[in-house]
N, C-alpha and C positions, 0 to 999 in steps of 0.2 A: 210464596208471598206470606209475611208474617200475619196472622189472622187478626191484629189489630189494625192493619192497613184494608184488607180485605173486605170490612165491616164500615168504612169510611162511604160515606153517598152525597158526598161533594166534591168528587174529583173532576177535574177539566179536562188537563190535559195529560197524555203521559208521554214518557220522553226514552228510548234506548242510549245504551251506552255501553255494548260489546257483553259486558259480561253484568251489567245492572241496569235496573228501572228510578227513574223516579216521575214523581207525578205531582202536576199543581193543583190545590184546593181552592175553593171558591173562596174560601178567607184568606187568599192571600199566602199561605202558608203552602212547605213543599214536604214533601215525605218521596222515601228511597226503598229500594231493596234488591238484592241482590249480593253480587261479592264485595264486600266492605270496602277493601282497599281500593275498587276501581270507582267508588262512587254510589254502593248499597247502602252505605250508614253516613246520613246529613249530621255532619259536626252540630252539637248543639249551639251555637252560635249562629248558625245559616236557619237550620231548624224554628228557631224561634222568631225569624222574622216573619210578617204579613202581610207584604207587598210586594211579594213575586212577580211578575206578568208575563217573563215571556222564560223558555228552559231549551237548551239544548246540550245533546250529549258528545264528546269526541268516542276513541275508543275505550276510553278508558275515566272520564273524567265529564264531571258537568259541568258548566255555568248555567248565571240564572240572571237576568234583567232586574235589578229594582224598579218601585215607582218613583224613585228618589234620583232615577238615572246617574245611578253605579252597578257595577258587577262584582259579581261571588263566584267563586268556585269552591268544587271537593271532588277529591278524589285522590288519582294518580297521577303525583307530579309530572313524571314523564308523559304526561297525555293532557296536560293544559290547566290542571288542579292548582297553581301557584299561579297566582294574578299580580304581576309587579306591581308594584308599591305606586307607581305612578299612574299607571289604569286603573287602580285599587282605587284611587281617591278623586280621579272623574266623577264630576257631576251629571255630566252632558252626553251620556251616552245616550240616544234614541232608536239605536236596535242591535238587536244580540244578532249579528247579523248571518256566519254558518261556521262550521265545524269541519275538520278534517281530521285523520288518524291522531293526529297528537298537538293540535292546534285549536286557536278560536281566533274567528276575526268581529270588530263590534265597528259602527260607526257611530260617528261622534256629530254634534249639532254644527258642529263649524264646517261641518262636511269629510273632514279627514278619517281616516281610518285608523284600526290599531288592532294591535297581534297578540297575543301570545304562546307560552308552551316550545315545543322542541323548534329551535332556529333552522333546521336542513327543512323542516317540513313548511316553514312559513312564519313562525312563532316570534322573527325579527324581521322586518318591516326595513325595507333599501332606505334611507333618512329621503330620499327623492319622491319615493311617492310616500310617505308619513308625512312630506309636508304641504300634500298636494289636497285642495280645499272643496273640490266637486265631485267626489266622490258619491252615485249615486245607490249602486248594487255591487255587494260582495259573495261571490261564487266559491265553490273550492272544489278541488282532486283529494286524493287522499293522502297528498303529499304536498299542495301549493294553493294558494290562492289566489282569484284572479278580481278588480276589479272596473267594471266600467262609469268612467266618467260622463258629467254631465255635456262634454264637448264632444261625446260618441268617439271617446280613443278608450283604449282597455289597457292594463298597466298588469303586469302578474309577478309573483314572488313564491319563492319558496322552490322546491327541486327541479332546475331547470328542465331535465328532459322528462318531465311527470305535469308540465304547463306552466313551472314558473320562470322562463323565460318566453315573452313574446315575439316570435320573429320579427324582423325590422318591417318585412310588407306588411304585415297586419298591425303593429305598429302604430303605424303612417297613417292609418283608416280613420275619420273621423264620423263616421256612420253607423255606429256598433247602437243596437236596440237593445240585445239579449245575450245573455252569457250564460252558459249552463257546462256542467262539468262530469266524465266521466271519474274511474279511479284514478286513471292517468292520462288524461287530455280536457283540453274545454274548448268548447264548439261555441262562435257568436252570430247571430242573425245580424246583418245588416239591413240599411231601411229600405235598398233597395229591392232584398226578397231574397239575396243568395245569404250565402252561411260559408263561413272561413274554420279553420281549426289547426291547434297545434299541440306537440306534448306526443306521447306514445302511440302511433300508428296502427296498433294493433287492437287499442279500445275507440275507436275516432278519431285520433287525432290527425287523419288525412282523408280529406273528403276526393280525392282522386277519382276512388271509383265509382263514386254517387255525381258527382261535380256537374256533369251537364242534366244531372235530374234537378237538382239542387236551386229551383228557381219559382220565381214566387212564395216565397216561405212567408206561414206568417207567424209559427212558432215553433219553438227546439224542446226537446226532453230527454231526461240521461238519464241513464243507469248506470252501472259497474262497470258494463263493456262495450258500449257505445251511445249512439245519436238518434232521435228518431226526427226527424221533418213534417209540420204538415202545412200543406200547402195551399192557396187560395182555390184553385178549380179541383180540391178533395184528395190530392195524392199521399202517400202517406209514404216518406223515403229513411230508410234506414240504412246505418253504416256501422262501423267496428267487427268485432268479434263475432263471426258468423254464429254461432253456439250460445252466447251472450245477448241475442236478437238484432244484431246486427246484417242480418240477411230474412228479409221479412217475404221472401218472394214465395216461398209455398202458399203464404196467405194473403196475399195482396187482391186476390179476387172479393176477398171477404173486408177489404181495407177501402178501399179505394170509393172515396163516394159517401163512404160510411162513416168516417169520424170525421169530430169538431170540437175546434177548442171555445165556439161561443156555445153561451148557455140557450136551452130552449124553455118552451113553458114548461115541456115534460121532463129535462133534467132540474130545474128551477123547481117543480113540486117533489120530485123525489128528493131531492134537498133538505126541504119545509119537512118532511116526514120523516128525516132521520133525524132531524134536530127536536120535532116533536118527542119521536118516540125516546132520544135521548136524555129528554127532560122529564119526561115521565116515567124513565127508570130509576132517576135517582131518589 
């Protein structure tokens, strides 16, 4: 890290990007480091602005949120650093919404969505769901994008057998809560409690052999190489890539009972205490 970054004690947040960092300051302002070309060195143009709010990284390349709701990028064009000239000049963007290997997706105030970056990976948007208006959460693989609408249907794009094609049954569902995504599959909760999935079988994307555990869900989480479930009476179900953590059964005595996705008073005060001690560091 360059030692005039390193001496900085207004940073928020910081952000990865394969082979760089960058980080938002409380003024608003962003600073970088790392390999130059992939997003270490902020153009002085981007640089000088001070109404950053929100940053994320692909593998190679950043954007950044204004408060002005437009987006920036830098980096490596092959990895999402050139923001077409017509999302470039969006006002109405209200969230940077996630990243994948060479992609970014944002949604926009009218509800629709938008891409950019390499087209096999997601970077170009079906004109079908670009013009579709209830767009509430945008997910990604590291090849596709998936998102769900405010009508509980899920819509996905970018390398069909990596999740951006949804099968016709899942499709058809108009129940979809949650969507989350491994490297190559996305796994959704529906409101009834079970959990659907497609894309590469080997990180999640086939709940086959979890499927009759797979009930009462009340929420999903990914990683690389699969799914985890937890469930209302405390079960804790995983699937994908055995090695990946997708076979949790050595430890499910240690699981079951034990975790929870609502807050308690004693996760709620450790909270208050790293945010303390986070403000009294800088």
């Amino acid at each position: 890290m360059p030692a005039d970054i390193g001496e900085l004690t207004d940073i928020d947040r910081v952000v990865g990007a394969g082979q760089a960092f960058a980080a938002i300051r409380a003024s608003g302002h962003v600073v970088g480091w790392g390999l130059g070309t992939n997003g270490g060195v902020v153009p002085d143009d981007i640089a000088g602005l001070s109404d950053i709010k929100a940053l994320i990284g692909s593998f190679g390349a950043f954007a950044a949120h204004r408060g002005n709701g437009r987006i920036v990028a830098w980096g490596n064009n092959t990895y999402g650093a050139e923001v077409p000239a017509v999302i470039a000049a969006m006002t109405d963007i209200i969230e940077l919404s996630c990243a994948n290997a060479q992609a970014f997706a944002a949604r926009r105030e009218t509800g629709q969505v938008v891409a950019w970056g390499t087209a096999e990976y997601g970077g170009t948007i079906d004109p079908l769901i670009e013009g579709l208006t209830d767009i509430e959460e945008v997910s990604s693989t590291w090849r596709a994008f998936a998102a769900r609408r405010r009508n509980g249907h899920v819509v996905a794009w970018g390398r069909p057998a990596e999740g951006g094609l949804v099968p016709d049954d899942i499709a058809g569902l108009d129940d979809i809560v949650q969507v989350c995504g491994s490297s190559m599959a996305f796994a959704a909760l529906r409101r009834n409690g079970t959990v659907v999935a497609w894309g590469d079988a080997t990180v999640g994307g086939d709940t086959t052999p979890v499927v009759d555990q797979l009930t009462g869900v009340v929420a999903l989480y990914d990683n690389t190489h699969g799914f985890t479930a937890l469930t209302a009476d405390g079960r804790v179900v995983t699937w994908g890539h055995a090695e990946g953590g997708g076979d949790s059964s050595a430890v499910q005595d240690r699981l079951r009972g034990k975790v929870s996705y609502h807050a308690s008073p004693v996760t709620r005060g450790l909270a208050l205490k790293a945010d303390r001690l986070a403000q009294t560091s800088r």
